[in-house]
C-alpha positions as CSV (number, residue, x, y, z in Angstrom):
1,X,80.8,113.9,-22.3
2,X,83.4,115.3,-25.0
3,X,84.4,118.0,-22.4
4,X,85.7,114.3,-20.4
5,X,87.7,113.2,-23.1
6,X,89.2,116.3,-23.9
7,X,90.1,117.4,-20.5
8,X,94.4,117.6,-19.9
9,X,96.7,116.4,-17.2
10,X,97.2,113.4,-15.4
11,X,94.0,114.1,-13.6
12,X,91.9,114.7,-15.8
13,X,93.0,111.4,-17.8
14,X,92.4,109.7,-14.4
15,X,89.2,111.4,-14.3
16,X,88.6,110.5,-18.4
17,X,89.5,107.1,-18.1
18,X,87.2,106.8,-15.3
19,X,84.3,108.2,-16.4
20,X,84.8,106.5,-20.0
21,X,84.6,102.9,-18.2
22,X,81.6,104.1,-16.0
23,X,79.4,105.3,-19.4
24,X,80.6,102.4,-21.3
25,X,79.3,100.1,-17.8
26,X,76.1,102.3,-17.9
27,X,75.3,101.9,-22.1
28,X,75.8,97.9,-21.9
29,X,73.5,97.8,-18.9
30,X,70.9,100.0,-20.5
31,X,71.1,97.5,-24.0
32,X,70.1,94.7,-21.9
33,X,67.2,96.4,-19.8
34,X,64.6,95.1,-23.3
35,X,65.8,91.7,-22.5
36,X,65.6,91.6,-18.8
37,X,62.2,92.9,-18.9
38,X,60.8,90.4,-21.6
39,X,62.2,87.8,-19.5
40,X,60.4,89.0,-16.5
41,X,57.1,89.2,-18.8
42,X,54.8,86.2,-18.0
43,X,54.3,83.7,-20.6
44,X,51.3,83.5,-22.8
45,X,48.7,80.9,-21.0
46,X,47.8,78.8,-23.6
47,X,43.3,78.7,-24.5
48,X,42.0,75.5,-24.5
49,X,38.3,75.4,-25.7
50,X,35.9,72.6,-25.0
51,X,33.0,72.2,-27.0
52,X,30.4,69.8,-25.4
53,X,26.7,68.9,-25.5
54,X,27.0,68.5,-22.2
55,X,24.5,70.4,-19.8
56,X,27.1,71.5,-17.2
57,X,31.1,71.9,-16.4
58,X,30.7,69.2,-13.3
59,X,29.8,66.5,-16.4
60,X,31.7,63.4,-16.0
61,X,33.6,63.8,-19.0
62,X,34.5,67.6,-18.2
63,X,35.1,66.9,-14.6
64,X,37.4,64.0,-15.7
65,X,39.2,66.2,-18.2
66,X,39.4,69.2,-15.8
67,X,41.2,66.6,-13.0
68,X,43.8,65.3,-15.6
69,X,45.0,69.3,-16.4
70,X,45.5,69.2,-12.5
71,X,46.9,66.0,-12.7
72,X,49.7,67.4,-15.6
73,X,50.3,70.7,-12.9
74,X,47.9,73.5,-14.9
75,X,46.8,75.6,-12.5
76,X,43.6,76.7,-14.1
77,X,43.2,80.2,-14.5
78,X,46.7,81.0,-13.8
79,X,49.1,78.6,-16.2
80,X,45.8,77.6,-18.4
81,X,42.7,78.9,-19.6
82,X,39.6,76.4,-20.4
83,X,37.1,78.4,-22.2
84,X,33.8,75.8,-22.0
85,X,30.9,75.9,-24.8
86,X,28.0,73.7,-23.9
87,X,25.1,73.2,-26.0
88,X,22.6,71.9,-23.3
89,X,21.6,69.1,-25.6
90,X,20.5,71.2,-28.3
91,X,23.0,69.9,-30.9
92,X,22.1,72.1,-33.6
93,X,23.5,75.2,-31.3
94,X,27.2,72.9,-31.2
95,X,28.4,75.2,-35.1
96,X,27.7,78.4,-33.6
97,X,29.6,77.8,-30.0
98,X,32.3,76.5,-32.3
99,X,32.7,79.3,-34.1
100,X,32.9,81.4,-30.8
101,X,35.9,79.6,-29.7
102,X,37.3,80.3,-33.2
103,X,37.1,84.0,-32.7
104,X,38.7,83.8,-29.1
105,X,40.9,82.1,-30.7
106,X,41.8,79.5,-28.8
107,X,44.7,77.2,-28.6
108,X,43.0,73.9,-29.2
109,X,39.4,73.2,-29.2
110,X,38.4,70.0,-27.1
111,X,35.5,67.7,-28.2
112,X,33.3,64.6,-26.5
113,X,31.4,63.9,-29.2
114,X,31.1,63.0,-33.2
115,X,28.5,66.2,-33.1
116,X,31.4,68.8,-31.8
117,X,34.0,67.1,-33.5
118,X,32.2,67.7,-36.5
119,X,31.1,71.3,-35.9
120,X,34.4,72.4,-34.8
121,X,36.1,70.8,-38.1
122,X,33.5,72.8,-40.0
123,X,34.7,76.1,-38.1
124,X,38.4,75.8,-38.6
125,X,40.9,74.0,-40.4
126,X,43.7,75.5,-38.9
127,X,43.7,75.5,-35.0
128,X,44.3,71.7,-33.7
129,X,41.1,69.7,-32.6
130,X,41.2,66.7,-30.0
131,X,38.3,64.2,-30.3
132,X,37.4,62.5,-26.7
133,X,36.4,59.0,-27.7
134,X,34.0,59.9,-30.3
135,X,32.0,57.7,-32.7
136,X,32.2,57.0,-36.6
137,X,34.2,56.2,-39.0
138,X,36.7,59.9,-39.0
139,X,37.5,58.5,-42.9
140,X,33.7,58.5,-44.0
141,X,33.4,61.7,-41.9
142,X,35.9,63.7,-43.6
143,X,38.2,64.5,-40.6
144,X,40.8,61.9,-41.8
145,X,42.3,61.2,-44.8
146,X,43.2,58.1,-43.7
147,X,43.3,56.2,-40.0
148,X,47.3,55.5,-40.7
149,X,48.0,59.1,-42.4
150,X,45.3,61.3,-40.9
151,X,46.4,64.6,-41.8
152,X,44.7,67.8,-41.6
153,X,44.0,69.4,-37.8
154,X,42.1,66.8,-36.2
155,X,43.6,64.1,-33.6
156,X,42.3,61.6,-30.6
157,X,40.5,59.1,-29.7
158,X,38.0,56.8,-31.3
159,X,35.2,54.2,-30.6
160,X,35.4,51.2,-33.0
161,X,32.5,51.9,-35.4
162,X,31.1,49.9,-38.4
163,X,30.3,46.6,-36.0
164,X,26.5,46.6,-36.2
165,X,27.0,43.7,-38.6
166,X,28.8,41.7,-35.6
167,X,26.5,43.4,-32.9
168,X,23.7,41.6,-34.6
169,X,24.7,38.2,-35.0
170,X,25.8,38.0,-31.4
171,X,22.7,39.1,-30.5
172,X,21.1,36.6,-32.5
173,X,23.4,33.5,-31.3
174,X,22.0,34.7,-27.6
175,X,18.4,35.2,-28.6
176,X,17.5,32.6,-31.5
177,X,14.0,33.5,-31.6
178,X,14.4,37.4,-31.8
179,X,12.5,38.7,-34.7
180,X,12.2,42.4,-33.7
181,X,15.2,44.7,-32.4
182,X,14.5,47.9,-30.5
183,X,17.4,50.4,-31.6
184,X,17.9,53.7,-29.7
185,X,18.9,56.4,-31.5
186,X,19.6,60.4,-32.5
187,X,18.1,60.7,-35.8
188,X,20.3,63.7,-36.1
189,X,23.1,62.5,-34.8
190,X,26.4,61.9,-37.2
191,X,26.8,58.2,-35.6
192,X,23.4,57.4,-36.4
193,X,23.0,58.9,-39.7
194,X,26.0,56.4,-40.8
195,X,25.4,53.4,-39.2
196,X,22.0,53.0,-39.6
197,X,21.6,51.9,-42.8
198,X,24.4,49.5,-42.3
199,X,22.4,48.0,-39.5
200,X,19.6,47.7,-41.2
201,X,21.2,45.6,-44.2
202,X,23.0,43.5,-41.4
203,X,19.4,42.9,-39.6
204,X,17.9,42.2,-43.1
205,X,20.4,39.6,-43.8
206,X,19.8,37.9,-40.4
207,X,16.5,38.0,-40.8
208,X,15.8,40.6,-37.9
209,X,13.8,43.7,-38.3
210,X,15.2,46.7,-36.4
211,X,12.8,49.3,-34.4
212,X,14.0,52.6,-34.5
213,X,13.0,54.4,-30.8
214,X,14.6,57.8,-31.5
215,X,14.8,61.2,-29.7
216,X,17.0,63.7,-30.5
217,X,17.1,66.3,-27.5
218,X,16.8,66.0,-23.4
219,X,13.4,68.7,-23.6
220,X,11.9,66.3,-26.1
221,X,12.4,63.6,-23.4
222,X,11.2,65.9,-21.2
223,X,8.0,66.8,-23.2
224,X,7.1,63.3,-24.0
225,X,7.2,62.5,-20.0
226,X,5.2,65.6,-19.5
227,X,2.7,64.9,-22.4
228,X,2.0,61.1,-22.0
229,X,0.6,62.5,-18.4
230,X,-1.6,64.9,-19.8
231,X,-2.6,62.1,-21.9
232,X,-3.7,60.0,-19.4
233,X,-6.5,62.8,-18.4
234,X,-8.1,62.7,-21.4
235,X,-10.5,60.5,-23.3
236,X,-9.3,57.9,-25.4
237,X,-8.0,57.9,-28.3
238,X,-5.9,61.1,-26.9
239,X,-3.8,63.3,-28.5
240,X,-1.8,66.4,-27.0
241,X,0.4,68.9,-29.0
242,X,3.2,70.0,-25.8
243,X,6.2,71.0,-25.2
244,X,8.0,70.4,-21.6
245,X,6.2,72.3,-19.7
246,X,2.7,73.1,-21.4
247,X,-0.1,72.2,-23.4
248,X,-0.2,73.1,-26.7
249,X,-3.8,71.3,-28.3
250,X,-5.6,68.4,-27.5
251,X,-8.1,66.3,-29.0
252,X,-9.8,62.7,-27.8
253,X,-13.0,61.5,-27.0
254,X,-13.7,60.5,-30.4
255,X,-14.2,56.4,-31.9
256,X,-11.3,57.2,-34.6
257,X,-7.9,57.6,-33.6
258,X,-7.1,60.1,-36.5
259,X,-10.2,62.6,-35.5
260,X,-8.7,63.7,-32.2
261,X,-5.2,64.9,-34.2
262,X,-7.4,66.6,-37.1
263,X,-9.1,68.4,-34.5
264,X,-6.0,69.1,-32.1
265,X,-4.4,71.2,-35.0
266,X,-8.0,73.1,-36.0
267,X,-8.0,73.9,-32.6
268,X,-4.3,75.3,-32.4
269,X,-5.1,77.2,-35.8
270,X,-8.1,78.9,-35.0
271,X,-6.5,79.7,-31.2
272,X,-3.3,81.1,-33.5
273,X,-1.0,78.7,-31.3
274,X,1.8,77.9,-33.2
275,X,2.8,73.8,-32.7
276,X,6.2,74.6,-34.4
277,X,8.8,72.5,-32.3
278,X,6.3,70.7,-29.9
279,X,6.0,67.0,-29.4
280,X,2.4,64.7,-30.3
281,X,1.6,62.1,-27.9
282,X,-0.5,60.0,-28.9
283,X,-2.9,57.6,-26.5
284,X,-3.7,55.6,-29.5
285,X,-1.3,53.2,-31.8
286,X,-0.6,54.2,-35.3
287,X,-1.6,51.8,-37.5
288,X,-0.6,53.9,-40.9
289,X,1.5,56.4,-41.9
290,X,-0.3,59.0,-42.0
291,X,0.3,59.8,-38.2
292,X,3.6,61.1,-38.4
293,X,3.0,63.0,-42.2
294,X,0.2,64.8,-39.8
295,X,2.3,65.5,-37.2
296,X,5.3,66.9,-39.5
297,X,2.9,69.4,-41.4
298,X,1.4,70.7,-37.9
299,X,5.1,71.4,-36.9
300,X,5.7,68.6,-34.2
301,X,9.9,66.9,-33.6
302,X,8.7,64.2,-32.1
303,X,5.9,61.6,-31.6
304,X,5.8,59.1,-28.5
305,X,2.6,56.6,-29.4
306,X,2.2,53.0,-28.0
307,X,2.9,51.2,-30.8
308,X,2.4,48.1,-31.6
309,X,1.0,48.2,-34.9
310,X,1.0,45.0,-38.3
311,X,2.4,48.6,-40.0
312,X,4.8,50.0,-37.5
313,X,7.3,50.1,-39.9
314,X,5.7,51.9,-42.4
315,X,5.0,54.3,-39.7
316,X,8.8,54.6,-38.7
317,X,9.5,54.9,-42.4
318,X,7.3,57.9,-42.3
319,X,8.8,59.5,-39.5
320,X,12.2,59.1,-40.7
321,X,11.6,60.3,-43.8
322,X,9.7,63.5,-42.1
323,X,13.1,63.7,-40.0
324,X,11.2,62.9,-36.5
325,X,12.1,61.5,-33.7
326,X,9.5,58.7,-32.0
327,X,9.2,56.5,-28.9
328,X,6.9,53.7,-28.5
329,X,5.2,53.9,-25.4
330,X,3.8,50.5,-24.9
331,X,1.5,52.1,-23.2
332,X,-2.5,52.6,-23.0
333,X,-5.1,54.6,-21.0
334,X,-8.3,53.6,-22.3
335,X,-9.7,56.6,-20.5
336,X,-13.6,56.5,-21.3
């Protein structure tokens, strides 16, 4: 290059001059190559994480959510990523598929319920969380600092909570006589852990006694169907230790309605069968407490029994307080 610019004669400034422009053309175009291939980089696609209960992506919710992305022009895949964590109704697993989508990381994490709302607040504070019309007060939850200045990394939509009071008195203006009200319910669910109570004041007030029919997961539904058919095989006073899709211990036959569960769990013991996690069914009401306190030490979730009973809510107290979940069957075999 110096051998150009020190050449001599009218040429070889020509031929200077020339080559000069052509270098100096060729060293601007070379700055600018960094630039013109970051623009022709792709952009990032943003993550979007959903965290669900749910027991598939074809949902409703999911399947809603997935068509508005379409709807906004994501091309999933290609402009967006949805990385989906279900929990199959198991909402303990709901902390631990949270904290997966953490360590993606993802964009956003998307939630349909107070469960994953709370699980993925308890994973991060930093990356943003939208709550699909979720339950609760998000004040009393924590998520919130307040409805009008929420703050923190939490945003959405929210079911109107706190009405049980209101629920009740309508309820009573369109059934004067009700005495008893059947509640369904997750015992382990964050909506039911805080309105309970409150509905049970509001029913006190109103003179109304509330029923709590709980179950907490879709395979104890799925056990309970199973075992009150097993049940219905054996003599009365039946019990059956099962979970959805076998027989754990049984006991019936006998004039006393506690016998048959004393000798279900000597039977599991001596056998070695664990009844960690299975579900009683019981052919036979509870009158007393000491059903579910029997249950809970042998290792049982859930109890469906007819019900029925002058003491029933004793025997709810007791399973509350021994964290189970129990249906009342209505139901009797009297198999003899």
């Amino acid at each position: 290059m110096l051998s150009w610019i020190l050449g001599s004669g009218q040429h070889a400034n020509r031929s200077t001059e020339m080559k000069r422009r052509d270098f100096i053309t060729l060293l601007g175009g070379a700055a600018t190559w960094p630039l013109a291939a970051s623009a022709e980089q792709p952009a990032k696609v943003p993550r979007v994480g959903i965290l669900s209960p749910a027991a598939s992506e074809t949902a409703g919710t999911l399947s809603a959510f997935r068509e508005k992305i379409r709807d906004l022009g994501y091309v999933e895949g290609e402009t967006i990523a949805l990385d989906f964590r279900l929990s199959k109704g198991i909402m303990d697993a709901l902390p631990a598929l949270a904290a997966e989508l953490v360590r993606i990381p993802v964009n956003v994490i998307v939630t349909d319920t107070t469960g994953g709302t709370l699980a993925a607040f308890a994973a991060t504070r930093t990356i943003p969380i939208v709550m699909g019309a979720t339950g609760g007060d998000p004040v009393a939850l924590g998520l919130a600092k307040s409805l009008s200045r929420p703050g923190g990394n939490v945003t959405g939509t929210n079911f109107l909570s706190g009405l049980s009071d209101k629920r009740l008195q309508l309820l009573k203006q369109a059934f004067p006589g009700a005495q008893r009200v059947a509640v369904l319910a997750n015992p382990t669910g964050a909506i039911s852990v805080f309105e309970m109570p409150k509905a049970d004041t509001a029913a006190a007030r109103i003179g109304i006694r509330l029923v709590s029919l709980a179950a907490s997961t879709p395979a104890e539904l799925r056990a309970m169907d199973f075992g009150i058919r097993v049940c219905k095989h054996i003599k009365s006073n039946a019990i059956a230790f099962v979970t959805e899709d076998r027989t754990l211990a049984v006991g019936g036959g006998a004039t006393s309605r506690i016998d048959p569960l004393y000798a279900a769990r000597e039977k599991a013991a001596r056998l070695k069968v664990s009844l960690k996690d299975s579900v009683l069914i019981s052919e036979a009401l509870f009158p007393f407490p000491d059903g579910p306190t029997l249950a809970a030490e042998a290792g049982a979730t859930a109890i469906a029994q007819p019900g029925g009973a002058m003491r029933d809510s004793e025997v709810i107290a007791a399973a509350d307080a021994h964290g189970l979940a129990m249906v009342f069957t209505g139901v009797r075999h009297f198999r003899h």
